[in-house]
Structure formats: structure tokens, C-alpha cells
N, C-alpha and C positions, 0 to 999 in steps of 0.2 A: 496234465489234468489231475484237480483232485480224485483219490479216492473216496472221499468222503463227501456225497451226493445230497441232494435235498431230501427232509422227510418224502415230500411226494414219491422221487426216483427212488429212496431206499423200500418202499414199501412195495414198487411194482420189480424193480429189479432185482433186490437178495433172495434168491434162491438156491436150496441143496444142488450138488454138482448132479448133473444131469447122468441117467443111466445110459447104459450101451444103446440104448435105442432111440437117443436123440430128442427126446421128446420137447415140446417148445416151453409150457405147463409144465410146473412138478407134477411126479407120480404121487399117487396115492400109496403108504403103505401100513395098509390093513395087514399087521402082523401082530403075535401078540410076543414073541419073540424070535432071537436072528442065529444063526449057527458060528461056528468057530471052525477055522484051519484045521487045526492041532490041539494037544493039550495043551500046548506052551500058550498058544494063542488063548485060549479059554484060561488060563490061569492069570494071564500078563489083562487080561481084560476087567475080570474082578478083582485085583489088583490096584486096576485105576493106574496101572503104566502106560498105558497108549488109549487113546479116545477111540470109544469103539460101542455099537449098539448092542446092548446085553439082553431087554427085555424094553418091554413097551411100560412097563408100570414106569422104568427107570428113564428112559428117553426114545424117540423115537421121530426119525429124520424129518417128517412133517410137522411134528410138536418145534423139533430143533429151530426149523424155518419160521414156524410163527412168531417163535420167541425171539429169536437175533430181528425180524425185521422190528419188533416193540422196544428192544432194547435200543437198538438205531435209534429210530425216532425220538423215544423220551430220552438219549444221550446217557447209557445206564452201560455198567459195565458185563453186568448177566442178569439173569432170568429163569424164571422155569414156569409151565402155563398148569392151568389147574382144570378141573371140569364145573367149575361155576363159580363166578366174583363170590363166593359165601368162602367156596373152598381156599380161595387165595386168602381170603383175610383171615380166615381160622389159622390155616396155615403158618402164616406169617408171624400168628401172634403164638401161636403152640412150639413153634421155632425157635421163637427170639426170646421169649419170656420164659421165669422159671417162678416158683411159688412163693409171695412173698412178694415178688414184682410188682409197680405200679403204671396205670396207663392214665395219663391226661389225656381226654379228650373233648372237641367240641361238642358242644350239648348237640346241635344238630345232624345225627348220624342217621344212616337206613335203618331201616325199625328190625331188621336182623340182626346189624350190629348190636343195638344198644339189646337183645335180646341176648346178643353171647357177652355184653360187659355186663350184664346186672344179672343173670341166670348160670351161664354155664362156668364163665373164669372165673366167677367166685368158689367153685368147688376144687379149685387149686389155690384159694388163697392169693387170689390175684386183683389188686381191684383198680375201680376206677372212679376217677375223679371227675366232673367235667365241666370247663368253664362254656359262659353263653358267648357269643359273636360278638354282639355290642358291648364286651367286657375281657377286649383280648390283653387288655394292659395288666389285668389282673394273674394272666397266666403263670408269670417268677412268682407270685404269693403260694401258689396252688403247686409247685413242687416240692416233694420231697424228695428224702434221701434214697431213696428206693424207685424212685420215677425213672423209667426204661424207657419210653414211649409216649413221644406227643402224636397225638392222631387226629386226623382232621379229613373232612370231604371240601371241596372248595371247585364248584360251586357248590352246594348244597341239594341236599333232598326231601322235600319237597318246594322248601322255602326260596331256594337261589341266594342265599346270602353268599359274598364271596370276601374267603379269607386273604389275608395279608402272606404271600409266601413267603415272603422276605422277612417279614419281622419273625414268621416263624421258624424260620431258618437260622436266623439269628440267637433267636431265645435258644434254642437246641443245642447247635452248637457251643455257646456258653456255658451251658450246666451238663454239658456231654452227653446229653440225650437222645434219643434215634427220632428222627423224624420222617413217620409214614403219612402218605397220600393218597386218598381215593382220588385218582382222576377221572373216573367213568365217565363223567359229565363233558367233561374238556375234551378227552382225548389228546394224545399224544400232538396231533396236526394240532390244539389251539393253546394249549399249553404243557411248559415242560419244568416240574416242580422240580427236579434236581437242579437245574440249570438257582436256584433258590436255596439248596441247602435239602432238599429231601434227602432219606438213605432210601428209602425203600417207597418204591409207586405203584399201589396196584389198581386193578381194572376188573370191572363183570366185563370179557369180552361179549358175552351177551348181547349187550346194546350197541350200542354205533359203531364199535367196530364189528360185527356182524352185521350189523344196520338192515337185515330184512326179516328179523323175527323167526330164524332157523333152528341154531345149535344154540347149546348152553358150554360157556369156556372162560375163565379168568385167567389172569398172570399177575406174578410180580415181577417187577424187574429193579436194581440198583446196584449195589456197593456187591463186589463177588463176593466178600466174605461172608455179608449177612445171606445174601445168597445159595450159598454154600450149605448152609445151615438148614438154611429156607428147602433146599433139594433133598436132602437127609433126612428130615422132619418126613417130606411129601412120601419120600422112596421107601419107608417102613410103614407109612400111613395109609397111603395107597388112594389119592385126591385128582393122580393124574390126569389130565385131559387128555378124550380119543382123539388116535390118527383121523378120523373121521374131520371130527371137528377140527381139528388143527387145519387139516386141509382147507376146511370153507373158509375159517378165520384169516387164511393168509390170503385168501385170493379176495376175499373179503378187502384187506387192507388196500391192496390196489387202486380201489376207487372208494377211500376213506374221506382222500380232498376233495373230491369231488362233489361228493353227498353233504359231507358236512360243509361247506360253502353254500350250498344250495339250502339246506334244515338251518342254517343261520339267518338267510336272507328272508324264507319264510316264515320263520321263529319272530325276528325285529317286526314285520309286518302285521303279525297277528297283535304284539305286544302294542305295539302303537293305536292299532283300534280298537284295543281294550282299554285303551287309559282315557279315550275320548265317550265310555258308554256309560249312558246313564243306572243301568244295573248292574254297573261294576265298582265297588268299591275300592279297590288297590290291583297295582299289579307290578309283579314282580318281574323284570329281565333284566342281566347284566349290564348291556347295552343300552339300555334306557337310560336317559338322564337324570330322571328322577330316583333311580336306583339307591338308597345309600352309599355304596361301594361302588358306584360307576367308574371312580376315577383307577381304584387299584382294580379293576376289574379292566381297565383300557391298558395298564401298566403290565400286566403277566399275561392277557389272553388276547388272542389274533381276533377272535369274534368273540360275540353272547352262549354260545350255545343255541340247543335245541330245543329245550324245556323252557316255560314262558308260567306261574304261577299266576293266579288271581283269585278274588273275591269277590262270590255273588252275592247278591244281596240276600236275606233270608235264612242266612244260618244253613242247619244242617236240610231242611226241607228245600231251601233254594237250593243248595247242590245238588241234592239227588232227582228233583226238577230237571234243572237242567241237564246232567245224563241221558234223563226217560225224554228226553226230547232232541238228542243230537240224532241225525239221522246217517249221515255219510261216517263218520270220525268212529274211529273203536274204541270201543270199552274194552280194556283191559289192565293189567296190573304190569305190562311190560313196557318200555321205553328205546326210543331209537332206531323206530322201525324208519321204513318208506313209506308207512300209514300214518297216518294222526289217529295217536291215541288220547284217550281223556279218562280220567282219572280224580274219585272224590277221596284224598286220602283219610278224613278222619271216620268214612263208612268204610275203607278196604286196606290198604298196606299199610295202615299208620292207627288203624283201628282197637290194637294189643297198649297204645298208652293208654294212661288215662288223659282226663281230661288237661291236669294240670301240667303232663308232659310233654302233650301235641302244642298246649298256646304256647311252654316254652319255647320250642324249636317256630315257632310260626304258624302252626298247623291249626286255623280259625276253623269252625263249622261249617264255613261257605266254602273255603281254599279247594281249588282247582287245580290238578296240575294238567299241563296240555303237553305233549310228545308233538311235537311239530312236525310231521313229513314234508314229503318230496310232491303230494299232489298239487297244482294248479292252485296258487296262493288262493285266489276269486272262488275257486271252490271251497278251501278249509275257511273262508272269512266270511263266505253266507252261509256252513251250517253252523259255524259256531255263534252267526246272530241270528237264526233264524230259531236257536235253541232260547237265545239269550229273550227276546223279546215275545 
């Protein structure tokens, strides 16, 4: 029998060795750090001669578990988890980059990203470039000599547009470039960008894989060396993710396929009665066939995803309209819950572009984005027409 199990198995089965008390469930361990034998022991430990818990900034056996079963899944050789998808990417890029550095990236990024490429890595001298989606061919024009980093989200946020991983796999490794991945969208269960050429993939645990609107927790995971780097960065930074949350986050993963099998099927369903409504202009889901990217969107991801974008009629008065009239669905700025959330991003999380920023990434005055839960499909499809009409 292999040892190497399916995503599903690997997310309910890896877990840290079990203490003297048997227990079925990992323990919890709320430490903030662990004692030593000896001195010999405590020297050979900071050291780094033998694998051993020193302090919880640095590692910490439920953090350990979250991370190996993410690594699993996305097929990465390490990892280390952060305390919110911001911390991972900062992380990453504070890691990997030095000043002088350049990042390519797709114009369509989370509106905190493109806050830390245009605001705070320019104060090291770091900058960035960024090509549009509909103009991936142009990306080899758009390097230079100093290009460290192609960085992309695929699906996208809020738009859904879905990148090519392959071609950018390919561009990377040609010009010897690192090539990082938001898959927050995807997750691990729908797609797995190294399996493409990624080095490095990171995640807001956050969203689906937390999937019930609890803790706050990111990770990266890939290549150990960039890795490596990536942990050294965190361990004098101090970005760590708590035992706490690492714990929910892994028991969390458990029923990752489950949930998102379910947020896909009811994701396609909404998306489909949105394209048939007279007050909707466009809508956006992977899985759509009208999708531009359907077909590379059928090529690297098992489903659509969760999130389903559209356009109400009316500009910015129609979206906020229809908000003040959903009744069941939540308003909020977070995604991936077991709720349906909804979301006008050009009044809330996309609100810091200007105008000429949000229409480049797709972000229209009507654009919707809907977090698709786990409730009773007939329910999230009469409040979202009973808003609509």
C-alpha cells in the first residue's frame, strides 16, 4: 500500500504523534515555549542539530500539523503558516526580495496586495510592474534584469478571471524567475500550481480552508530552500500563526472536500441563474461556459470555485440597492464561509483604487461578488432574486 494517500486522506489522516494519553484528535498545544533535558540538549537545539520545539514564535507541533497536511495536498516540499494570508505574502516577499528587486505582477491582485506593491516595497526600492490578463503574451516584454518574482492570483479577486499556470510556469522557468501563487480561491483540493511550475503557493487560511468564518491564518508552502528563507525572515519578524488557530485550521482541513464540493455545486447554480436575469448584465464563474478562460479553467481546476462575480444593472446605485435589499445572505468583507456572503467591492474592499484601477482589474460600479455557501441552494437563489427584482 502506498504511502502517499489522496488529498482528502492526507488532510484527515497527518497528524503529530499522539501523546502518552492516546488521544484520537491532536492535542492542543497552548505553549508559548517547550523546556530542554540538559544543556547539551538546549545547545544541540538552537543549534539546529536535532529537530526539536524551541518556542512557539519558531514552531509549534499544531502549527507543524497544519503545515505538512498543506504541503501534502498542494505537493510542496515545506512550509511554515503565518497569522493571516497578508502575513504570508509580506512575508514571502520580505524573504525572497532584496532592494533593487523587481516583481511582475498580474494587474488583478487583492486590494492589500497591490497596497504593499505600490505603497510600502517601494520604500526598499523594490518595484513593480504589472501586466493585464487579456495580455499574458506580453509578460517576456515586461521583464527585466532584475525581475525576482512573477506573482499572480488565479482565480482572481474580485473579477474571477483565471490565469494560464502552465504558460506561466513556463515563462519563469525560462528567464529563471520565481514563480509565486495566490491560491486562496482554489485551494489545495481544486488546484495545485506547483504541479505547473510554481515555487512558492500561498493562502489566507482564512477563507475555505477555515471555511466557517473563525480564526485568521495564512501559509506558504514550496521549494525548502525558498522556504527556508521564508521561516528565518518570519522567526526574527515574528508573523507567526497561534497554536490556537493552527489547531482549528487543521481539523478544519478534514472536511475541506467536502465543503468545497458542496460551495461549487451551489456556486455553478447560482452563476447559471444569473446569466438568465434580466437585471444582470455579465457574470462571471470559471465553470461557465461563457467564461473567457473556461477552457484553461477546466485544464488545471477540478471545479469553479466558490465565488460567482456579476453586474447589476445601475452602476454604483444598483449595487448598493441591491445589498440594502438582501435579506438572508451577509454583508461582509470576508469569503468562504458556510454563509453567503455578498459584497459591492467598488463601495468596500476595492474602494482605496481609483476609478481607473478597479475597471482595469474588472471591478465595474455594479460588480458583485457573492461567497457562495453551504445553505439550501432554493434558499441563497430566492434571496438573491428577491433582492434582484
Amino acid at each position: 500500500m502506498s504511502d502517499k494517500k489522496q488529498i482528502e486522506t492526507e488532510a484527515i489522516r497527518q497528524q503529530i504523534t499522539r501523546s502518552a494519553h492516546g488521544e484520537h484528535t491532536s492535542a492542543m498545544y497552548v505553549t508559548s515555549s517547550f523546556v530542554f533535558d540538559d544543556a547539551e540538549d538546549m545547545r544541540a537545539s538552537f543549534a539546529e542539530e536535532k529537530e526539536k520545539n524551541i518556542y512557539s514564535r519558531f514552531s509549534n507541533p499544531n502549527n507543524t500539523e497544519f503545515v505538512d497536511k498543506v504541503v501534502s495536498m498542494e505537493g510542496a516540499e515545506s512550509g511554515y503558516a503565518f497569522a493571516s494570508g497578508m502575513a504570508a505574502i509580506f512575508s514571502t516577499f520580505g524573504a525572497l526580495l532584496s532592494s533593487g528587486d523587481h516583481i511582475l505582477s498580474a494587474r488583478s491582485v487583492f486590494g492589500s496586495t497591490h497596497a504593499l506593491f505600490t505603497k510600502y516595497l517601494p520604500k526598499w526600492q523594490i518595484e513593480t510592474t504589472y501586466f493585464n490578463i487579456d495580455e499574458v503574451a506580453t509578460i517576456a516584454s515586461l521583464i527585466k534584469p532584475n525581475t525576482k518574482i512573477i506573482y499572480a492570483e488565479t482565480p482572481t479577486n474580485p473579477g474571477l478571471d483565471v490565469l494560464d499556470l502552465e504558460f506561466l510556469g513556463e515563462i519563469a522557468k525560462k528567464h529563471g524567475i520565481l514563480l509565486v501563487i495566490d491560491n486562496c480561491f482554489a485551494t489545495p483540493y481544486l488546484q495545485q500550481p506547483i504541479k505547473y511550475g510554481a515555487d512558492i503557493v500561498v493562502h489566507s487560511a482564512t477563507k475555505l480552508m477555515d471555511g466557517q468564518g473563525r480564526v485568521l491564518g495564512g501559509v506558504a508552502v514550496g521549494r525548502s530552500d525558498l522556504i527556508r528563507e521564508i521561516y528565518l525572515f518570519s522567526r526574527n519578524t515574528g508573523p507567526s500563526l497561534s497554536p490556537f488557530n493552527a489547531w482549528i485550521l487543521s481539523k478544519s482541513l478534514e472536511t475541506l472536500a467536502v465543503r468545497v464540493d458542496k460551495h461549487c455545486e451551489n456556486a455553478l447554480a447560482v452563476a447559471e441563474y444569473l446569466e438568465n436575469h434580466d437585471e444582470v448584465n455579465q457574470v462571471r464563474y470559471p465553470f461557465l461556459k461563457s467564461h473567457p478562460q473556461y477552457e484553461i479553467a477546466k485544464k488545471q481546476m477540478k471545479k469553479g470555485g466558490n465565488i460567482v462575480s456579476f453586474e447589476v444593472k445601475g452602476g454604483t446605485a444598483g449595487g448598493r440597492n441591491f445589498l440594502d435589499k438582501i435579506k438572508m445572505c451577509s454583508l461582509s468583507a470576508n469569503l468562504g464561509d458556510t454563509r453567503t456572503i455578498i459584497t459591492h467591492p467598488a463601495s468596500s474592499t476595492h474602494s482605496k483604487l481609483s476609478v481607473e484601477e478597479r475597471l482595469g482589474v474588472g471591478i465595474s460600479d455594479g460588480l458583485i461578488r457573492v461567497s457562495v455557501g453551504l445553505e439550501n441552494i432554493s434558499d441563497i437563489i430566492e434571496d438573491i432574486s428577491q433582492a434582484l427584482n
